[in-house]
LUMDO-512840 format. One record per atom (N, C-alpha, C): residue number from 0; y, x, z. Coordinates in steps of 0.05 Angstrom, whole numbers, padded with zeros to 5 digits. Layout:
<sites>
+-------+--------+--------+--------+
: lumza :  north :   east :     up :
+-------+--------+--------+--------+
:   NUM :      Y :      X :      Z :
...
+-------+--------+--------+--------+
</sites>
This chain:
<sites>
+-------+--------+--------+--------+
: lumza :  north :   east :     up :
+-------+--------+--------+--------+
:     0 :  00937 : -01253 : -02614 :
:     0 :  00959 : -01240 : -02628 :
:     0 :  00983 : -01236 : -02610 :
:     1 :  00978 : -01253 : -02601 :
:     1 :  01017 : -01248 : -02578 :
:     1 :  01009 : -01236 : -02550 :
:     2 :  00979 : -01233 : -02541 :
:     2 :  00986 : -01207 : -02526 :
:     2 :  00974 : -01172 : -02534 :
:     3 :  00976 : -01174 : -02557 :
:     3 :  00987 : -01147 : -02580 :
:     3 :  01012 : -01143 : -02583 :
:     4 :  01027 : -01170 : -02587 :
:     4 :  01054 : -01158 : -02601 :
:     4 :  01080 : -01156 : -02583 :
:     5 :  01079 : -01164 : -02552 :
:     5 :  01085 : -01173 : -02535 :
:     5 :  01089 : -01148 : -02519 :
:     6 :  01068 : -01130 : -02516 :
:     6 :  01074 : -01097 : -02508 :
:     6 :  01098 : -01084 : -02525 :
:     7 :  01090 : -01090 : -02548 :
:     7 :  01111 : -01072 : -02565 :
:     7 :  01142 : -01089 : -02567 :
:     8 :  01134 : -01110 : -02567 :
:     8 :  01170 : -01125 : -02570 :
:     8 :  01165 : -01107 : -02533 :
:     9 :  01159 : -01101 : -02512 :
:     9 :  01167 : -01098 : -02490 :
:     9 :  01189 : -01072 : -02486 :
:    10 :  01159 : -01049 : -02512 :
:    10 :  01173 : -01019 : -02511 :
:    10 :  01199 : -01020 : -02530 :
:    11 :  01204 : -01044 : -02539 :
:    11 :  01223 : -01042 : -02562 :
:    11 :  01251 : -01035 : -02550 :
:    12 :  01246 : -01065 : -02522 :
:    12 :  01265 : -01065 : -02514 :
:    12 :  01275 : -01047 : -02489 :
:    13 :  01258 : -01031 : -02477 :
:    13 :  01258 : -01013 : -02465 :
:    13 :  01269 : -00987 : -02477 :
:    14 :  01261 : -00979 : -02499 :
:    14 :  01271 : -00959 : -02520 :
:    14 :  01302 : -00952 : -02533 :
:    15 :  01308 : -00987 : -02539 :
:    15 :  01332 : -00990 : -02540 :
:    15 :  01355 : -00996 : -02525 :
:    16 :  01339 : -01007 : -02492 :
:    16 :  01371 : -01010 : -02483 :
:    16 :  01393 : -01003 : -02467 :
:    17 :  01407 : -01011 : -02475 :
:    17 :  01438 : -01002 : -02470 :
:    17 :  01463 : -01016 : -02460 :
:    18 :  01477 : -01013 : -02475 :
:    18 :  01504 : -01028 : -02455 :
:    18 :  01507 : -01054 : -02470 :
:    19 :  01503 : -01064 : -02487 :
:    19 :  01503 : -01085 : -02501 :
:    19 :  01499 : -01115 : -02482 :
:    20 :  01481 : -01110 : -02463 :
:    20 :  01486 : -01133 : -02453 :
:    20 :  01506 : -01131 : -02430 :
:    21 :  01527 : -01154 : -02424 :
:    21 :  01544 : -01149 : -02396 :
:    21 :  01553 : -01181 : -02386 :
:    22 :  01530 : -01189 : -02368 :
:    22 :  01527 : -01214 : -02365 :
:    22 :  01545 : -01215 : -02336 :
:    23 :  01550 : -01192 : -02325 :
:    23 :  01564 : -01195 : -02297 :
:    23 :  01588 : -01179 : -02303 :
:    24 :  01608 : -01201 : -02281 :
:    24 :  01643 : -01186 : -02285 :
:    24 :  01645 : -01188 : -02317 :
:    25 :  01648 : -01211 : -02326 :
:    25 :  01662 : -01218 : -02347 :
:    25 :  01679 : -01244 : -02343 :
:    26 :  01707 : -01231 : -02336 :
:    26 :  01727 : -01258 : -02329 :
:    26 :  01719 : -01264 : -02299 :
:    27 :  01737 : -01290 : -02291 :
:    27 :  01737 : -01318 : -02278 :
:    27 :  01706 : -01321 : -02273 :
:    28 :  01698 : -01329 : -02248 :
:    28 :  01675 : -01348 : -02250 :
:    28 :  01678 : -01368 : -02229 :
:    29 :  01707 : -01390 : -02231 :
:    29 :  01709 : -01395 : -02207 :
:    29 :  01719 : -01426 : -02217 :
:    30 :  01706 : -01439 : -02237 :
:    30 :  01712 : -01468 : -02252 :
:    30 :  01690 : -01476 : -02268 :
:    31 :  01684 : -01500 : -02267 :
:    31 :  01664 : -01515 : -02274 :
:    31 :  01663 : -01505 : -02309 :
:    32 :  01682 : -01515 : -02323 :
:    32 :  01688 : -01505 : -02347 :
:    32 :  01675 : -01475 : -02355 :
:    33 :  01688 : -01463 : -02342 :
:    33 :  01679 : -01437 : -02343 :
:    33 :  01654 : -01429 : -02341 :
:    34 :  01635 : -01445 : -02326 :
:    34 :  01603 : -01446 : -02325 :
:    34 :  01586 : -01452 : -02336 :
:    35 :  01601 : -01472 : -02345 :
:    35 :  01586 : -01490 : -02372 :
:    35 :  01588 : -01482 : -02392 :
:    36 :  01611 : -01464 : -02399 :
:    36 :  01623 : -01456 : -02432 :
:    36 :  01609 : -01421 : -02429 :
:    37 :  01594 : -01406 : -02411 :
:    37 :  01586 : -01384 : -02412 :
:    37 :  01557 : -01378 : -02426 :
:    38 :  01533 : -01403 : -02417 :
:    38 :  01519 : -01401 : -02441 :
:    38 :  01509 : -01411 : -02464 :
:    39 :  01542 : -01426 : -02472 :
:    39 :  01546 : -01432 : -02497 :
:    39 :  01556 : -01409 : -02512 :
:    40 :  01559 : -01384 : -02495 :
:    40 :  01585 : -01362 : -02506 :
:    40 :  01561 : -01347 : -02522 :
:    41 :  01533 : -01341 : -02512 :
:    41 :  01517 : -01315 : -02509 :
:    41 :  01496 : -01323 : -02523 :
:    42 :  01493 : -01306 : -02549 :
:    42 :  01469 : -01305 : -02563 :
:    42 :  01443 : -01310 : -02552 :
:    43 :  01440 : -01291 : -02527 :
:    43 :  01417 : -01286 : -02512 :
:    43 :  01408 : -01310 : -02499 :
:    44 :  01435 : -01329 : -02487 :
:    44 :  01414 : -01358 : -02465 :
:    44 :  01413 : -01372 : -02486 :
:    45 :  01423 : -01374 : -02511 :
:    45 :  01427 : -01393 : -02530 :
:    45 :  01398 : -01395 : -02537 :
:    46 :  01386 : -01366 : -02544 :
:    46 :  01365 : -01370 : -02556 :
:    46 :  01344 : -01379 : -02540 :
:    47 :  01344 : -01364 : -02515 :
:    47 :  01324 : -01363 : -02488 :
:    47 :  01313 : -01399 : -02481 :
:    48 :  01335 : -01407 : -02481 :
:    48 :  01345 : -01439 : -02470 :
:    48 :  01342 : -01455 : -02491 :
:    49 :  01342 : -01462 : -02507 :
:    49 :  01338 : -01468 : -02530 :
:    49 :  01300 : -01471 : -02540 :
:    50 :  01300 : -01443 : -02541 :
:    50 :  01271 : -01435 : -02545 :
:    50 :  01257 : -01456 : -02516 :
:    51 :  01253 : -01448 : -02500 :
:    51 :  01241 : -01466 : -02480 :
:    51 :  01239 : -01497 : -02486 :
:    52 :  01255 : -01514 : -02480 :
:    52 :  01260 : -01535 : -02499 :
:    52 :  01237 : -01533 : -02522 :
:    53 :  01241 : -01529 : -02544 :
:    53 :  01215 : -01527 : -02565 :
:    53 :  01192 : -01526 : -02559 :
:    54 :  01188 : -01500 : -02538 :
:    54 :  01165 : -01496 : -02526 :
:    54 :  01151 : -01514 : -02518 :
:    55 :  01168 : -01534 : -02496 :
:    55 :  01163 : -01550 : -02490 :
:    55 :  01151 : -01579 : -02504 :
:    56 :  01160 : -01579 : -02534 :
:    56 :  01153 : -01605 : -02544 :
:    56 :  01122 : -01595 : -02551 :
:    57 :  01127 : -01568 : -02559 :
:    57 :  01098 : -01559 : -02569 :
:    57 :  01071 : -01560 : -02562 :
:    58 :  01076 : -01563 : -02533 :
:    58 :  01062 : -01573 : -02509 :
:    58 :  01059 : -01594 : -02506 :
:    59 :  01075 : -01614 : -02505 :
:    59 :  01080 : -01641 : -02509 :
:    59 :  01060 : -01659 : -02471 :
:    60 :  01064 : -01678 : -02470 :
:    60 :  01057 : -01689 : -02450 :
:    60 :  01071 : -01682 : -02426 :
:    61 :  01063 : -01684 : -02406 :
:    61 :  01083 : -01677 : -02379 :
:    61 :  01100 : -01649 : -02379 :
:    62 :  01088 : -01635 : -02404 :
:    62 :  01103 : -01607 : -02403 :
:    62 :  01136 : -01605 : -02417 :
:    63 :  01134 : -01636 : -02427 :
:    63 :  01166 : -01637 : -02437 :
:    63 :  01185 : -01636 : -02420 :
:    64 :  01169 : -01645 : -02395 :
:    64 :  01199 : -01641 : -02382 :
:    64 :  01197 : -01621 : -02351 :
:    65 :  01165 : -01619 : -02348 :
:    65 :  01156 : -01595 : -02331 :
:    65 :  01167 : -01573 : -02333 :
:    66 :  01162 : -01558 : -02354 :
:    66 :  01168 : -01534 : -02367 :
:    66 :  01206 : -01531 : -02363 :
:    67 :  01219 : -01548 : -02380 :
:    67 :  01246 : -01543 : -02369 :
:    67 :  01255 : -01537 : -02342 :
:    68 :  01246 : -01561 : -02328 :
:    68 :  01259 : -01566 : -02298 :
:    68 :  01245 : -01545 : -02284 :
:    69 :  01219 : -01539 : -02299 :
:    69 :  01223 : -01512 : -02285 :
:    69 :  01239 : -01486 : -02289 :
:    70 :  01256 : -01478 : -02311 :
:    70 :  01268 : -01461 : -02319 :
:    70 :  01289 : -01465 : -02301 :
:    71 :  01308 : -01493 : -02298 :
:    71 :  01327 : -01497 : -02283 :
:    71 :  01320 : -01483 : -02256 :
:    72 :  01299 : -01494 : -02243 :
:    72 :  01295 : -01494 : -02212 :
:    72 :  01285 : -01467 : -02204 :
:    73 :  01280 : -01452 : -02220 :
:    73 :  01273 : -01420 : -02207 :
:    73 :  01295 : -01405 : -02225 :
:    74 :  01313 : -01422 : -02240 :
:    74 :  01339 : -01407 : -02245 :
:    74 :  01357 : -01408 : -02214 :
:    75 :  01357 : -01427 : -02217 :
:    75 :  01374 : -01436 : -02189 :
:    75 :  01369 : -01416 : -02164 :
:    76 :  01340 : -01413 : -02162 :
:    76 :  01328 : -01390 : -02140 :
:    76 :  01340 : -01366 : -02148 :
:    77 :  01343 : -01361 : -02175 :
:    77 :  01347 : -01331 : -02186 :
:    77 :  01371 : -01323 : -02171 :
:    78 :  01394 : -01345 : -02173 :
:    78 :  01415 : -01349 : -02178 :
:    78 :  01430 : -01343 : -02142 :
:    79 :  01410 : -01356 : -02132 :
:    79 :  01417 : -01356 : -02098 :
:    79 :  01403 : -01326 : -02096 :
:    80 :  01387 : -01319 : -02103 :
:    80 :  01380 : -01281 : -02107 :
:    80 :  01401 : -01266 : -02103 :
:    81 :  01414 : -01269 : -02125 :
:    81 :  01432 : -01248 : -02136 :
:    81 :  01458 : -01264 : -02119 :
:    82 :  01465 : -01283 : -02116 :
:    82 :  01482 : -01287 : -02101 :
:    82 :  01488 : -01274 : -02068 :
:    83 :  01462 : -01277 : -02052 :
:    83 :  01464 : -01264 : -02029 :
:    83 :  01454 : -01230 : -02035 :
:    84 :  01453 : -01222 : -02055 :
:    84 :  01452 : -01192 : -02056 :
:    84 :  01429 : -01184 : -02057 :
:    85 :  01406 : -01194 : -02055 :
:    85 :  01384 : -01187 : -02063 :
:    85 :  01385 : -01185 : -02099 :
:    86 :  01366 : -01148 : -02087 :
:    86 :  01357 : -01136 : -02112 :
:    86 :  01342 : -01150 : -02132 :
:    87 :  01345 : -01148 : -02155 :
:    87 :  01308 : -01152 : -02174 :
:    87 :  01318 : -01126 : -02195 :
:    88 :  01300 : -01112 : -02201 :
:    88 :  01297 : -01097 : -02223 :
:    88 :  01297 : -01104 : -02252 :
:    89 :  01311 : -01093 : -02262 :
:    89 :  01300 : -01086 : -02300 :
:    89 :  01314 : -01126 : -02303 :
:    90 :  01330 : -01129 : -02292 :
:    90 :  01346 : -01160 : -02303 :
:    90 :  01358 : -01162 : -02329 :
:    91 :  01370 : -01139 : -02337 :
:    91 :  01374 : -01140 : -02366 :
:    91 :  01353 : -01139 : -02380 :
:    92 :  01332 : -01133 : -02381 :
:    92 :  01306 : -01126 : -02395 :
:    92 :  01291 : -01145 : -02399 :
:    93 :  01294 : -01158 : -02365 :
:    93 :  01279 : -01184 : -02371 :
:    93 :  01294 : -01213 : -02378 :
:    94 :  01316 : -01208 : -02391 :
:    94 :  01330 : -01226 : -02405 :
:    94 :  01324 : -01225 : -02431 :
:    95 :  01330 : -01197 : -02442 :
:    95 :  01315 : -01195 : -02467 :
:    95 :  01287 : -01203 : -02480 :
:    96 :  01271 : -01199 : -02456 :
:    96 :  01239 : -01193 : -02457 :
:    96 :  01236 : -01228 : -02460 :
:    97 :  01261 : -01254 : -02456 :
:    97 :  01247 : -01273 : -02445 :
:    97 :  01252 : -01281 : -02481 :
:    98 :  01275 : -01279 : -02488 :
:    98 :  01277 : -01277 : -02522 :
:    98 :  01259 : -01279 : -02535 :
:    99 :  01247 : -01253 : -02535 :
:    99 :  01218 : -01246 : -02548 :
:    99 :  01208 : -01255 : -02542 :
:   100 :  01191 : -01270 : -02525 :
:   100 :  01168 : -01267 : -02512 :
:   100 :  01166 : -01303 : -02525 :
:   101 :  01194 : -01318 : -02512 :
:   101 :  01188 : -01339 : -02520 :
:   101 :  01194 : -01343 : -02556 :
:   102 :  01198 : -01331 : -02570 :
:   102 :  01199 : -01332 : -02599 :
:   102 :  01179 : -01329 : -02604 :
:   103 :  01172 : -01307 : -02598 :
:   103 :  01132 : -01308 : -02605 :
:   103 :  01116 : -01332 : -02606 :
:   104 :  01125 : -01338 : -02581 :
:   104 :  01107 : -01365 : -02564 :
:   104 :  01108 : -01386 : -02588 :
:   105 :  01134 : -01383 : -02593 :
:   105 :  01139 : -01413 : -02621 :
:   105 :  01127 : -01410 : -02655 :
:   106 :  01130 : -01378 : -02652 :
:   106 :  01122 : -01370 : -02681 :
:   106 :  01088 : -01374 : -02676 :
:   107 :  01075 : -01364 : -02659 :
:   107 :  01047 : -01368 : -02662 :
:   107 :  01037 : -01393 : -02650 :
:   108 :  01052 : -01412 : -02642 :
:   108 :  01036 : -01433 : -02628 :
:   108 :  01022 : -01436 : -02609 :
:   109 :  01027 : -01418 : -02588 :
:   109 :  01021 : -01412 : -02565 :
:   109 :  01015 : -01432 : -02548 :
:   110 :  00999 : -01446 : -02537 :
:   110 :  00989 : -01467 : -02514 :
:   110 :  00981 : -01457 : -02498 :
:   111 :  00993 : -01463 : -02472 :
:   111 :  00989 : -01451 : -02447 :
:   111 :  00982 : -01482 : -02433 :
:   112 :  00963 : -01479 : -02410 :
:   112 :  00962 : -01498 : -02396 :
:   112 :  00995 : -01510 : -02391 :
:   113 :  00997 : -01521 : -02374 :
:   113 :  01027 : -01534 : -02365 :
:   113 :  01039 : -01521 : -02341 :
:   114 :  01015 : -01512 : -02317 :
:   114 :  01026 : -01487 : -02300 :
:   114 :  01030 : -01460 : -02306 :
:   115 :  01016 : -01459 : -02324 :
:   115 :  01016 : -01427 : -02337 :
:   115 :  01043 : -01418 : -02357 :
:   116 :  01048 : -01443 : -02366 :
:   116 :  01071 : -01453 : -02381 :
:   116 :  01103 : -01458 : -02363 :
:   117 :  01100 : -01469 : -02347 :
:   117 :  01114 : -01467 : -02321 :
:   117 :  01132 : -01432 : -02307 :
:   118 :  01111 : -01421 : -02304 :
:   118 :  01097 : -01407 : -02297 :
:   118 :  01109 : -01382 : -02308 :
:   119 :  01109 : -01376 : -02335 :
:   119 :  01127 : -01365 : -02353 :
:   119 :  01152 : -01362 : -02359 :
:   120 :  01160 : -01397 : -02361 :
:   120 :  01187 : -01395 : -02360 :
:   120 :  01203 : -01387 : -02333 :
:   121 :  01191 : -01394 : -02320 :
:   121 :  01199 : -01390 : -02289 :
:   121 :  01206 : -01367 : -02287 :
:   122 :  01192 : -01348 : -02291 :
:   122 :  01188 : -01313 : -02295 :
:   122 :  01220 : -01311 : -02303 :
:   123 :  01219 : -01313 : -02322 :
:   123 :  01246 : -01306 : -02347 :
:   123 :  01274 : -01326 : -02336 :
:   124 :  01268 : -01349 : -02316 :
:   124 :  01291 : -01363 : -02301 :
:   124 :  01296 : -01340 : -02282 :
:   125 :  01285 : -01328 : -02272 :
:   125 :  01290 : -01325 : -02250 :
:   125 :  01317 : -01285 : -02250 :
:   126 :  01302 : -01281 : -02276 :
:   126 :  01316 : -01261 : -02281 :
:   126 :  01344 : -01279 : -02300 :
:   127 :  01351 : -01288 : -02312 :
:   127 :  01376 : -01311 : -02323 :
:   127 :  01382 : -01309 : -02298 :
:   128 :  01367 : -01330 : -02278 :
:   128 :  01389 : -01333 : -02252 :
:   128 :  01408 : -01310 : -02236 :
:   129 :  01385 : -01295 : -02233 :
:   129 :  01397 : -01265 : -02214 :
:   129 :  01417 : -01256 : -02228 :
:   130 :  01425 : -01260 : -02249 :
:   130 :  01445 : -01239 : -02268 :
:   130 :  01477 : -01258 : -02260 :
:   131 :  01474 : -01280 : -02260 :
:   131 :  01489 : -01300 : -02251 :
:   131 :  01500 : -01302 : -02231 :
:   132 :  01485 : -01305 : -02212 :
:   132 :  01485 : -01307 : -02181 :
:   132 :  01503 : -01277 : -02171 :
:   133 :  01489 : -01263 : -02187 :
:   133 :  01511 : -01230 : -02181 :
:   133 :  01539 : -01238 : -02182 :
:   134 :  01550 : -01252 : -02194 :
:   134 :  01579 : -01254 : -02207 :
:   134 :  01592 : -01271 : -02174 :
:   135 :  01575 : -01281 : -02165 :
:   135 :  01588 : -01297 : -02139 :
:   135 :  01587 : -01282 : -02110 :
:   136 :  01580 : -01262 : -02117 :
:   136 :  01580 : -01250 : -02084 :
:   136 :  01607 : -01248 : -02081 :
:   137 :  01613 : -01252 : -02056 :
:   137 :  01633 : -01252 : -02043 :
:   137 :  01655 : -01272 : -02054 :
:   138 :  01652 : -01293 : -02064 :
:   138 :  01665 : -01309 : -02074 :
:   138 :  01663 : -01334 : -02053 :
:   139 :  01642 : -01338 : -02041 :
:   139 :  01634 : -01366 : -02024 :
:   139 :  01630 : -01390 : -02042 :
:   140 :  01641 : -01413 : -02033 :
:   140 :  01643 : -01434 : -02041 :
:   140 :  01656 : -01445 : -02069 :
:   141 :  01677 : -01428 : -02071 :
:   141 :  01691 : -01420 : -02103 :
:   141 :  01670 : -01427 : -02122 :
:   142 :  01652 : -01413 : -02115 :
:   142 :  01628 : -01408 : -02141 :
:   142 :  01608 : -01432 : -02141 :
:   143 :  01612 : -01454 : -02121 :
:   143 :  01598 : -01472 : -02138 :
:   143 :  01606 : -01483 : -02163 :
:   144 :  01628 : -01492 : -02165 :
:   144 :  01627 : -01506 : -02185 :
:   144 :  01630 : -01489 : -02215 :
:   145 :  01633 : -01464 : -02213 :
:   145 :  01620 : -01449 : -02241 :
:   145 :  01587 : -01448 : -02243 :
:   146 :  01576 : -01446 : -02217 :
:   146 :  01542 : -01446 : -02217 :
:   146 :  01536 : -01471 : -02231 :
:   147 :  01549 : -01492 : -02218 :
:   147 :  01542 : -01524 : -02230 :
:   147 :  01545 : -01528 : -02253 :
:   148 :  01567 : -01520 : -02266 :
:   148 :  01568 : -01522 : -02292 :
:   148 :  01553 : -01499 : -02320 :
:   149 :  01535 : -01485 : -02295 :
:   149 :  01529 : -01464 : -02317 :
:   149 :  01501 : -01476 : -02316 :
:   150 :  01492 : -01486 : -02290 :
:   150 :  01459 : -01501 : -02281 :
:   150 :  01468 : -01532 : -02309 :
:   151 :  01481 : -01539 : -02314 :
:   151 :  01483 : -01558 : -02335 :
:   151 :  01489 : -01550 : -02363 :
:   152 :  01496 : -01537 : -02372 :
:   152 :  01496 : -01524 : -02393 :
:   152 :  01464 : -01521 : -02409 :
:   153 :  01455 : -01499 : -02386 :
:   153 :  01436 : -01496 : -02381 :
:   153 :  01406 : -01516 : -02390 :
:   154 :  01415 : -01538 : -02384 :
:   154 :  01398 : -01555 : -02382 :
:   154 :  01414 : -01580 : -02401 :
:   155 :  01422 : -01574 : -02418 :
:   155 :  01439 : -01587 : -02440 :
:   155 :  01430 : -01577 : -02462 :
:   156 :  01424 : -01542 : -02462 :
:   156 :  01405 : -01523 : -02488 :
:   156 :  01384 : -01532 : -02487 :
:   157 :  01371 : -01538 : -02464 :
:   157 :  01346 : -01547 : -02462 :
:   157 :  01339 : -01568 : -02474 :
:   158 :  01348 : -01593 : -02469 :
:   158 :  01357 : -01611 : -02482 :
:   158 :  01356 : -01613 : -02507 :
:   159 :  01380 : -01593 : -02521 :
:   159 :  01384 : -01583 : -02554 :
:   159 :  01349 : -01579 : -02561 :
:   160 :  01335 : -01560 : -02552 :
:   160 :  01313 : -01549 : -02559 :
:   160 :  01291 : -01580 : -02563 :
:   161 :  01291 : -01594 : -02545 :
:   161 :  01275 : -01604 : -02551 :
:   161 :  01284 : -01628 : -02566 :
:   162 :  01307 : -01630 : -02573 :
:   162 :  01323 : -01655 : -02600 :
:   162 :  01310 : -01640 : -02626 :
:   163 :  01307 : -01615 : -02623 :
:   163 :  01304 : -01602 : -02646 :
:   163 :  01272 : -01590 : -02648 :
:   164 :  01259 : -01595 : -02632 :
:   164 :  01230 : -01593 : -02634 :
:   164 :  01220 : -01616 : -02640 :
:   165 :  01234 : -01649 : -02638 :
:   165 :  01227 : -01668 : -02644 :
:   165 :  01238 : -01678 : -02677 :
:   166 :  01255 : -01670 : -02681 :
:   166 :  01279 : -01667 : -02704 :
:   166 :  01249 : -01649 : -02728 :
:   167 :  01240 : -01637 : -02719 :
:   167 :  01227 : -01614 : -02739 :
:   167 :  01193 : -01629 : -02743 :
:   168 :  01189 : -01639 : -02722 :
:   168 :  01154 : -01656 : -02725 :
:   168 :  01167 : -01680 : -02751 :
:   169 :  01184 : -01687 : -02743 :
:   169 :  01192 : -01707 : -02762 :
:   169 :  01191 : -01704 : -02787 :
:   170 :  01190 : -01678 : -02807 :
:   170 :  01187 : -01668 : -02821 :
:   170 :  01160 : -01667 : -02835 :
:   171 :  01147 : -01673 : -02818 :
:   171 :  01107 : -01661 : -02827 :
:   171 :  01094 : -01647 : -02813 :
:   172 :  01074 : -01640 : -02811 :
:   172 :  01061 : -01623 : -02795 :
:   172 :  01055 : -01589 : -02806 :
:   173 :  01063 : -01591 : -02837 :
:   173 :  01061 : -01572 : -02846 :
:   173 :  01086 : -01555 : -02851 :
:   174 :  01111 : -01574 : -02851 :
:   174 :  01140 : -01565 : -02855 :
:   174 :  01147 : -01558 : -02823 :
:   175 :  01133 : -01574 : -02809 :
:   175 :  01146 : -01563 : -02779 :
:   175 :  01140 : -01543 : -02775 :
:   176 :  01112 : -01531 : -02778 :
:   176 :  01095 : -01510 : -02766 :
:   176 :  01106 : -01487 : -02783 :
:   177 :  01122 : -01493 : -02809 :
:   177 :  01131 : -01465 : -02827 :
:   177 :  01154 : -01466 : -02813 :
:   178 :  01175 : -01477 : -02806 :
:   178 :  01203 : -01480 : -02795 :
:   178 :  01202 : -01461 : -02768 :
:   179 :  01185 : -01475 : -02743 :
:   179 :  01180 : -01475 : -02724 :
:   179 :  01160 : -01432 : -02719 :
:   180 :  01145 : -01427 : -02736 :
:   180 :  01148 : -01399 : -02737 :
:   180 :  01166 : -01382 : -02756 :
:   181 :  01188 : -01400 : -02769 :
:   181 :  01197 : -01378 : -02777 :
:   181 :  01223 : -01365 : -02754 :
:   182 :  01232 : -01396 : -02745 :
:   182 :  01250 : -01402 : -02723 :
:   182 :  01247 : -01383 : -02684 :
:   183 :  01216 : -01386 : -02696 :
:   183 :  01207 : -01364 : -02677 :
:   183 :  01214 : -01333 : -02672 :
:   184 :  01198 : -01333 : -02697 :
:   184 :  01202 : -01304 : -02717 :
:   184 :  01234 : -01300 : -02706 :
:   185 :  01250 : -01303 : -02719 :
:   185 :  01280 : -01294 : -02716 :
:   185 :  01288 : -01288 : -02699 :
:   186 :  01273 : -01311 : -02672 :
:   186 :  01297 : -01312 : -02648 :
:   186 :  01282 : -01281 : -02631 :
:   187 :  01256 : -01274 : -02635 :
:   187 :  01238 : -01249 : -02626 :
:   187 :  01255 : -01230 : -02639 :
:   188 :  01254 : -01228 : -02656 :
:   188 :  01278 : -01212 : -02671 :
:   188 :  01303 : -01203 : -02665 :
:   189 :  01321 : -01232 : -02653 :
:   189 :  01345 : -01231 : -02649 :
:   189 :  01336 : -01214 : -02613 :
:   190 :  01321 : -01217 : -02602 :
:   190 :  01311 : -01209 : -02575 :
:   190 :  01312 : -01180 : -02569 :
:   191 :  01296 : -01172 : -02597 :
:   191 :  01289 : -01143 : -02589 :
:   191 :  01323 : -01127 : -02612 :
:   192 :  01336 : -01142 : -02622 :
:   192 :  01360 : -01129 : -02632 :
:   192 :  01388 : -01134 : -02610 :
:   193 :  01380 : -01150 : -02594 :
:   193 :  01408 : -01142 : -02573 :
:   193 :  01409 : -01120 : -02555 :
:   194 :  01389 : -01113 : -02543 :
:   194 :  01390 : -01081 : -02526 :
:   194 :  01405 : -01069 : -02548 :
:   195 :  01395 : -01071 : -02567 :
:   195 :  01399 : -01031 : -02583 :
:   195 :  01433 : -01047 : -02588 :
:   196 :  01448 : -01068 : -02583 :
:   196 :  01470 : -01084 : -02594 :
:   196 :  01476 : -01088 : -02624 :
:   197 :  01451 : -01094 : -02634 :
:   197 :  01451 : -01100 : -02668 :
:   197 :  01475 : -01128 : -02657 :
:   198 :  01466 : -01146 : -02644 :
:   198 :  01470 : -01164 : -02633 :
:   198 :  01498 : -01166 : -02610 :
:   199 :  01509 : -01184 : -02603 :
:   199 :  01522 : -01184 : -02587 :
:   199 :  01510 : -01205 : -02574 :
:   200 :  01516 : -01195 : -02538 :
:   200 :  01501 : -01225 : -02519 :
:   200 :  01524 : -01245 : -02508 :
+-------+--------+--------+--------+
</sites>
């Protein structure tokens, strides 16, 4: 089922997007504060970051904490990307695309090995990072400590996600699994409604 619905959340968001997202040159990026409080600001990492985390409990075993640290660590790559000026394509797209993709993942119960799972998120870090890393060119050294505090943030949602993937088993196996796709459901939703800016990011 989710690589059926996965094309079309793709063309959705291809169809619709637009200016709605503007993750670079917004303000200051030159304070710890400021790094850390940016994707607490944005619908989009909220959900992205968050969602992973869950993912992760869903998986459960070494992937609780595989899966994250990998989101961090090829964010971080993204991040030195777009920092020294190297290109990646379709970065807003694939910020969106990571929304969806991982909402799905939660609504249908998706099990991926733990590299393949990795592997995924990694994908969708790496575009998060690049969009980031843009904001510090030509800044130097300035910009660590907004990177640092956005690499913790970061991994603080993650965190959230999986308080709240554990928070929800606690419930039953039958109340989690209705919660846990409906929770899915929405955030795929909320994914493919920020391009067209139903949404704000």
């Amino acid at each position: 089922m989710l690589r059926k619905l996965t094309p079309l959340a793709a063309a959705a968001l291809l169809l619709t997007a637009g200016p709605a997202f503007a993750h670079v040159g917004i303000g200051p990026v030159d304070t710890f504060s400021r790094g850390f409080l940016h994707p607490l600001g944005g619908i989009d990492h909220i959900l992205a970051m968050v969602a992973v985390g869950l993912f992760a409990v869903n998986l459960g075993g070494a992937a609780l904490w595989l899966v994250p640290s990998a989101f961090v660590g090829t964010m971080i790559f993204g991040g030195a990307l777009g920092y020294y000026g190297w290109p990646l394509p379709m970065v807003e797209v694939g910020i969106g695309l990571s929304v969806v993709v991982m909402g799905l993942a939660i609504a249908f119960g998706v099990r991926l090995p733990t590299i393949g799972a990795m592997a995924l998120v990694g994908l969708f870090a790496l575009f998060h990072g690049h969009a980031h890393g843009t904001e510090g060119i030509g800044l130097g050294i300035s910009f660590l400590p907004y990177a640092a505090g956005f690499v913790i943030a970061t991994a603080s949602l993650h965190t959230a996600g999986v308080a709240l993937g554990f928070g929800l088993d606690r419930l039953g196996t039958t109340r989690a699994l209705m919660l846990k796709r409906v929770s899915g459901s929405m955030g795929a939703l909320a994914g493919v409604s920020l391009p067209a800016g139903w949404l704000v990011a």
